[in-house]
Backbone as CSV, one residue per row, in Angstrom:
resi,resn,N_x,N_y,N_z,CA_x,CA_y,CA_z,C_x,C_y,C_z
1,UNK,-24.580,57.380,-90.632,-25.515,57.950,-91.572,-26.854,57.222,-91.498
2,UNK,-26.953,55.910,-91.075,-28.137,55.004,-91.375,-28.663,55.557,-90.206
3,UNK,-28.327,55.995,-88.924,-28.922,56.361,-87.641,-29.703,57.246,-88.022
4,UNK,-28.890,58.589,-88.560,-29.527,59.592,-89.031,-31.199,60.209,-89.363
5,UNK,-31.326,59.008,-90.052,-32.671,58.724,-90.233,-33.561,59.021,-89.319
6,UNK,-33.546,58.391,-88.463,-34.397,57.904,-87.067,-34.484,59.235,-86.347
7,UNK,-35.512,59.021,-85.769,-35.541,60.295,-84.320,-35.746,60.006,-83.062
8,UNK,-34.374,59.882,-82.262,-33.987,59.497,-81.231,-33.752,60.224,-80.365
9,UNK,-33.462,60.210,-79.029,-32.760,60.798,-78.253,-31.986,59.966,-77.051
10,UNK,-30.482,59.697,-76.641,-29.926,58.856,-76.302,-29.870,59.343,-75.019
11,UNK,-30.101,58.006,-74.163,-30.181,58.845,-72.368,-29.601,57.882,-71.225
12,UNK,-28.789,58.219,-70.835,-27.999,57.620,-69.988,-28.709,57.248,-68.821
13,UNK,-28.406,55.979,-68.391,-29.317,55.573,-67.517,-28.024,54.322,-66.653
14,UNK,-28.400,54.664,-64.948,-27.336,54.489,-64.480,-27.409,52.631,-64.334
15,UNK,-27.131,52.014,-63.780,-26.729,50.431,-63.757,-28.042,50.257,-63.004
16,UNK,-28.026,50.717,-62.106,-29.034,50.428,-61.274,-30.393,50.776,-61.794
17,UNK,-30.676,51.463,-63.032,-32.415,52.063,-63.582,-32.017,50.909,-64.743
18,UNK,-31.130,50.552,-65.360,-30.836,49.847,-66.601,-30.709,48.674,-66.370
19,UNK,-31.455,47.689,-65.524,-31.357,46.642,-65.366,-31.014,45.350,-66.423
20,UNK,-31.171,45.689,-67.755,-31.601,44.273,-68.626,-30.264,44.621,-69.263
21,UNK,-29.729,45.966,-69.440,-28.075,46.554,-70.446,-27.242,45.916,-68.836
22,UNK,-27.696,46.253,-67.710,-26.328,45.776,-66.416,-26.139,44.487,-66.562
23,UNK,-26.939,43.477,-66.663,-27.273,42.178,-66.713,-26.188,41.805,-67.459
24,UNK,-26.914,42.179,-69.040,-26.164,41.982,-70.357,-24.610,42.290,-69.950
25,UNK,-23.997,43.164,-69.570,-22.705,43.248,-69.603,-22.089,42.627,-68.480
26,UNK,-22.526,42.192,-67.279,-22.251,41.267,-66.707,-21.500,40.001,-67.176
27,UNK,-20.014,39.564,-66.592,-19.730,38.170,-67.087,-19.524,37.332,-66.184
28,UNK,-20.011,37.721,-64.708,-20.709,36.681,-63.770,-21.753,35.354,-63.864
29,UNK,-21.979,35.483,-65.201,-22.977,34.367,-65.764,-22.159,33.102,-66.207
30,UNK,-20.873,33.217,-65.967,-19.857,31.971,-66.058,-20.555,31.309,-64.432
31,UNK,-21.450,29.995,-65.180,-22.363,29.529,-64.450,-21.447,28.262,-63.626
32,UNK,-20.367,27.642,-64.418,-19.691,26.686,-63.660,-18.572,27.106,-62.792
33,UNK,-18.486,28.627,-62.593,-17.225,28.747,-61.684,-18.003,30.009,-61.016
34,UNK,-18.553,30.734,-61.137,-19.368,31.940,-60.655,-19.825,31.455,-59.310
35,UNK,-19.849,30.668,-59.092,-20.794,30.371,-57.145,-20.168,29.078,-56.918
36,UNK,-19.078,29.217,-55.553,-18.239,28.209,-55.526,-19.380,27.555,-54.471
37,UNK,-19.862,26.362,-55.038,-20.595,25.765,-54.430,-20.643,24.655,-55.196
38,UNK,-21.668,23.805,-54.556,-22.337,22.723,-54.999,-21.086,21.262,-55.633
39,UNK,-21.364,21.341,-56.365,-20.779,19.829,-57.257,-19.437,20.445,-57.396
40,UNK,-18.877,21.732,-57.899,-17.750,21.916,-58.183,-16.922,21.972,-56.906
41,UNK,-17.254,22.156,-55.608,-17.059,22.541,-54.704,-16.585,20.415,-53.863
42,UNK,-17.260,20.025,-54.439,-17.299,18.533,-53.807,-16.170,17.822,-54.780
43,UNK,-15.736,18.695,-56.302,-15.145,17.390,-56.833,-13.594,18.006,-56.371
44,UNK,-13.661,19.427,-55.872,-12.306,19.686,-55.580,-11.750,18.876,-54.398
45,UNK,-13.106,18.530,-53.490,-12.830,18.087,-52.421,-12.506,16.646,-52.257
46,UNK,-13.022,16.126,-53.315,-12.946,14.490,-54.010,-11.309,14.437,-54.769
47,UNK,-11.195,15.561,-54.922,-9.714,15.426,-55.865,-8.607,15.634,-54.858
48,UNK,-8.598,16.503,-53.947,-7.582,16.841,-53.577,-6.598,15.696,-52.869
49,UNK,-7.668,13.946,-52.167,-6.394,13.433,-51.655,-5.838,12.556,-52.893
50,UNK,-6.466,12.978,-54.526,-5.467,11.907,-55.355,-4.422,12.860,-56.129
51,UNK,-4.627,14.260,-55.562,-3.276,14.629,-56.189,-1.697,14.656,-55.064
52,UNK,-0.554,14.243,-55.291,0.224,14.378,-54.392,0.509,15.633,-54.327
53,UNK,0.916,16.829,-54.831,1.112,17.671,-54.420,0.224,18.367,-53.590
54,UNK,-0.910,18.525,-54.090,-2.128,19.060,-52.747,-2.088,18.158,-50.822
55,UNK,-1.536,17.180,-51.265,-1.121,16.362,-50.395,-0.387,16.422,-49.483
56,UNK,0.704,17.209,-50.123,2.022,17.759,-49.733,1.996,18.842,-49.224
57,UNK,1.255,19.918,-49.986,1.254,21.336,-48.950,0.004,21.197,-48.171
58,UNK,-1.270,20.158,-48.169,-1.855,20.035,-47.168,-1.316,19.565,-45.890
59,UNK,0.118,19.149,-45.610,0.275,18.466,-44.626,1.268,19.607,-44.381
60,UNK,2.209,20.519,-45.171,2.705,21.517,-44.949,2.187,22.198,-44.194
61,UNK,0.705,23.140,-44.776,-0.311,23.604,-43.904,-0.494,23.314,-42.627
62,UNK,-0.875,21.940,-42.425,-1.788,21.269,-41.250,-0.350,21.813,-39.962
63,UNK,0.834,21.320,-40.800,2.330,21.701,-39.507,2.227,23.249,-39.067
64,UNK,2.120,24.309,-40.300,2.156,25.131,-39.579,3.778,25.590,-40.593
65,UNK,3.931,25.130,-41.573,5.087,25.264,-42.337,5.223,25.814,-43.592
66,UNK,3.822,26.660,-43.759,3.474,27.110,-44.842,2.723,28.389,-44.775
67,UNK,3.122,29.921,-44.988,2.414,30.689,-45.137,1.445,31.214,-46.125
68,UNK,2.087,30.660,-47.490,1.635,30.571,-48.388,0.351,29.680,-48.830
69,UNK,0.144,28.518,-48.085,-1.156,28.023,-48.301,-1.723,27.488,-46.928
70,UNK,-3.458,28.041,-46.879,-3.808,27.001,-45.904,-4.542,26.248,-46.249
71,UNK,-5.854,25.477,-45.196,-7.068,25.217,-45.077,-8.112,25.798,-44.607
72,UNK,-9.262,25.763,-45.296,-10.267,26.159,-44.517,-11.336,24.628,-44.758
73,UNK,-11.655,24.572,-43.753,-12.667,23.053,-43.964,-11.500,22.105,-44.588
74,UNK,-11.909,21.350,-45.698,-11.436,20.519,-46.258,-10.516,21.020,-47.503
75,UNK,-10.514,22.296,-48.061,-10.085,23.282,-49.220,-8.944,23.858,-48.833
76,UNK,-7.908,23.492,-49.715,-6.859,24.099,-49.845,-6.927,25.907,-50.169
77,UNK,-6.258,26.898,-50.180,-6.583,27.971,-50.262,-4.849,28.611,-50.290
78,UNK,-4.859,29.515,-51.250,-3.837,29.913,-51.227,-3.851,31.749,-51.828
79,UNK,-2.531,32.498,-51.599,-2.102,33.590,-51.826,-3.402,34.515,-52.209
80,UNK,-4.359,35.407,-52.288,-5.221,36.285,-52.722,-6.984,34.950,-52.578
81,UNK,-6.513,34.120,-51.569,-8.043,33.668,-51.017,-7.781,32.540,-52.772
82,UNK,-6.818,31.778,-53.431,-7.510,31.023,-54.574,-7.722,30.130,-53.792
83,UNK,-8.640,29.488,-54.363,-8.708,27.857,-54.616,-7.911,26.859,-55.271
84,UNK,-7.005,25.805,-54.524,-6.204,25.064,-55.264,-7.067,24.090,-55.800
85,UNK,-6.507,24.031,-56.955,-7.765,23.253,-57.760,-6.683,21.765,-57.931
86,UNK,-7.100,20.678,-57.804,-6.227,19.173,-57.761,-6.149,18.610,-59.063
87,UNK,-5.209,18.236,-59.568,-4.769,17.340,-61.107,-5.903,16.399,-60.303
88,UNK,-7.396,16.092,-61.136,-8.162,14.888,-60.860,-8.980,14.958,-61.613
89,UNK,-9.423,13.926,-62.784,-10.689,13.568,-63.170,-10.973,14.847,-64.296
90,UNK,-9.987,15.390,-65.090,-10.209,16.463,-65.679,-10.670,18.027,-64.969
91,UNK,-10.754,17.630,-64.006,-11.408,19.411,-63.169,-11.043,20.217,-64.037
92,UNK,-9.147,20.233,-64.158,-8.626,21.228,-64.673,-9.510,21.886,-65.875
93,UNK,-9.196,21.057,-67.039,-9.657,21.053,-67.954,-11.252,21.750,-68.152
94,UNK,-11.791,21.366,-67.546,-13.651,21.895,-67.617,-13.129,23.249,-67.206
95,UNK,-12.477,23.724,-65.831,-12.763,24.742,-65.667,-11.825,25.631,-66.749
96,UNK,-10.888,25.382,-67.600,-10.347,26.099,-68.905,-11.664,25.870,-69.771
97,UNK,-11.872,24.937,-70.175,-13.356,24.894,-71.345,-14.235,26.178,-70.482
98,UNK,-15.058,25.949,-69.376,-15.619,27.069,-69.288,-15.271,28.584,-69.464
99,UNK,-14.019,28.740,-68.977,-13.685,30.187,-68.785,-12.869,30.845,-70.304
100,UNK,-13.275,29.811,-71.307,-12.480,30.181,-72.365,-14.136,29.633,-73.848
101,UNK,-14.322,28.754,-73.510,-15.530,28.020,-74.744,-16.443,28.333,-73.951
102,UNK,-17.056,28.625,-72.944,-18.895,29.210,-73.091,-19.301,30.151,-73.527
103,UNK,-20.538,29.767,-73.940,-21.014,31.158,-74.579,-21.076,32.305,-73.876
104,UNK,-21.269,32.489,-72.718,-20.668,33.648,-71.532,-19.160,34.423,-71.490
105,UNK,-18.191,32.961,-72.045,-16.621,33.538,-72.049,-16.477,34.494,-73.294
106,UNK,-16.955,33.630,-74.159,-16.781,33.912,-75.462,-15.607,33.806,-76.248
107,UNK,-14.505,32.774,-75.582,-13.736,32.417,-76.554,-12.400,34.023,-76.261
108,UNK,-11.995,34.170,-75.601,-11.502,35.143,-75.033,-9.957,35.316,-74.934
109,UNK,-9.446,34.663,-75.647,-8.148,34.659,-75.626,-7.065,34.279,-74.462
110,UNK,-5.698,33.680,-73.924,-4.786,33.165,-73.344,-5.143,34.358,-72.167
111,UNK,-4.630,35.475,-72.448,-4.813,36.351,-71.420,-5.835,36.873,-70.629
112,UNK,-6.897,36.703,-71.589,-8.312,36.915,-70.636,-8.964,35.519,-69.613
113,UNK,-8.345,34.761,-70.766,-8.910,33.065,-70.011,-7.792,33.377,-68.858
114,UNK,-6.845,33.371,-68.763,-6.100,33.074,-67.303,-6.518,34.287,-66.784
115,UNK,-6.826,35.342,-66.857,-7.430,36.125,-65.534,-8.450,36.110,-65.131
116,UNK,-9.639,35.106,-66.039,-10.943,34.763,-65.431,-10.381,33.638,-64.542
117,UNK,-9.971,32.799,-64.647,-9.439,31.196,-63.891,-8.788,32.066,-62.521
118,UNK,-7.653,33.162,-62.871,-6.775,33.428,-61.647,-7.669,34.204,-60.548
119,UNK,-9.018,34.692,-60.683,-9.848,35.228,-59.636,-10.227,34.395,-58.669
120,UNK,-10.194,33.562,-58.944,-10.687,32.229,-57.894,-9.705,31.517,-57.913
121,UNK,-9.040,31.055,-58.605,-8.202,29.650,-58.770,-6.842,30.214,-58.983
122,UNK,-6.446,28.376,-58.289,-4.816,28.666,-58.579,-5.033,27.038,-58.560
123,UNK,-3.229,26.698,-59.843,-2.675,25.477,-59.683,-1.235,25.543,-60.359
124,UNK,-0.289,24.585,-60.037,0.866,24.654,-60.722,0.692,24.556,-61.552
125,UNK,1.665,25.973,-62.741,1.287,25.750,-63.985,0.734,26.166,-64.796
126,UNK,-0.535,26.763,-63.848,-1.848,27.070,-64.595,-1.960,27.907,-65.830
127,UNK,-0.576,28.678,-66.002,-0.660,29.706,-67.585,0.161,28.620,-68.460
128,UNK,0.891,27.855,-68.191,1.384,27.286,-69.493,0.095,26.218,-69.652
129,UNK,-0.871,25.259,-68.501,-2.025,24.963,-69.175,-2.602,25.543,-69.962
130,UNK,-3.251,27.009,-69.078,-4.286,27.776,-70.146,-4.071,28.094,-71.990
131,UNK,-2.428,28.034,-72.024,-1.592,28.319,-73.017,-1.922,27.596,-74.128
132,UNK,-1.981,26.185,-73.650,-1.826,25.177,-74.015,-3.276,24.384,-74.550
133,UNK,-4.005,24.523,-73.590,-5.495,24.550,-74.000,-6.531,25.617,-74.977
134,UNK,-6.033,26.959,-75.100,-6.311,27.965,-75.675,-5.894,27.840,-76.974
């Protein structure tokens, strides 16, 4: 009724003419996991020889005894291209705070937080963490 008022006319406008509404609905702006690069990209690489299990299927890998995970460069990689992310130095943790507490996530609940994390990432565990942190 309050619309009513007004004299409008509503016009659909596709993603590509609506640049500033495409933007806005965008949740690619998850700025600490959105571009696997840089610092996040170095602490996985810093973590991976203090976790033993990354340890373990890295050397699995390296034999040739593992279909389920390889390497590429120095990065573990597993089932749908994730990233094994290493028990080190909290990683885990930040990347649950981001994909669940930024203002981009918005606080998103168990099930949305683990399917933002599971697009990129994988680790043992990782839903009874998210569970658990959520």
């Amino acid at each position: 009724m309050f619309l009513a008022e007004f004299d409008f006319a509503m016009e659909y406008k596709p993603g590509k003419a609506n640049l500033v509404a495409d933007a806005l609905s965008r949740r690619y702006d998850l700025e600490f996991i959105s571009r696997l690069e840089g610092p996040l990209l170095l602490r996985i690489k810093e973590g991976l020889p203090h976790d033993l299990r990354a340890q373990s299927l890295i050397l699995y890998a390296k034999e040739g005894k593992s279909k389920r995970y390889w390497l590429e460069g120095d990065l573990l990689y597993t089932r749908g291209h994730h990233l094994y992310v290493p028990q080190f130095a909290k990683l885990r943790k930040e990347l649950m705070k981001e994909c669940h507490d930024s203002k981009w996530a918005g606080y998103p609940g168990v099930h949305r937080t683990m399917a933002l994390l599971a697009e990129r990432f994988y680790w043992p565990h990782m839903e009874s963490d998210v569970e658990a942190y959520v």
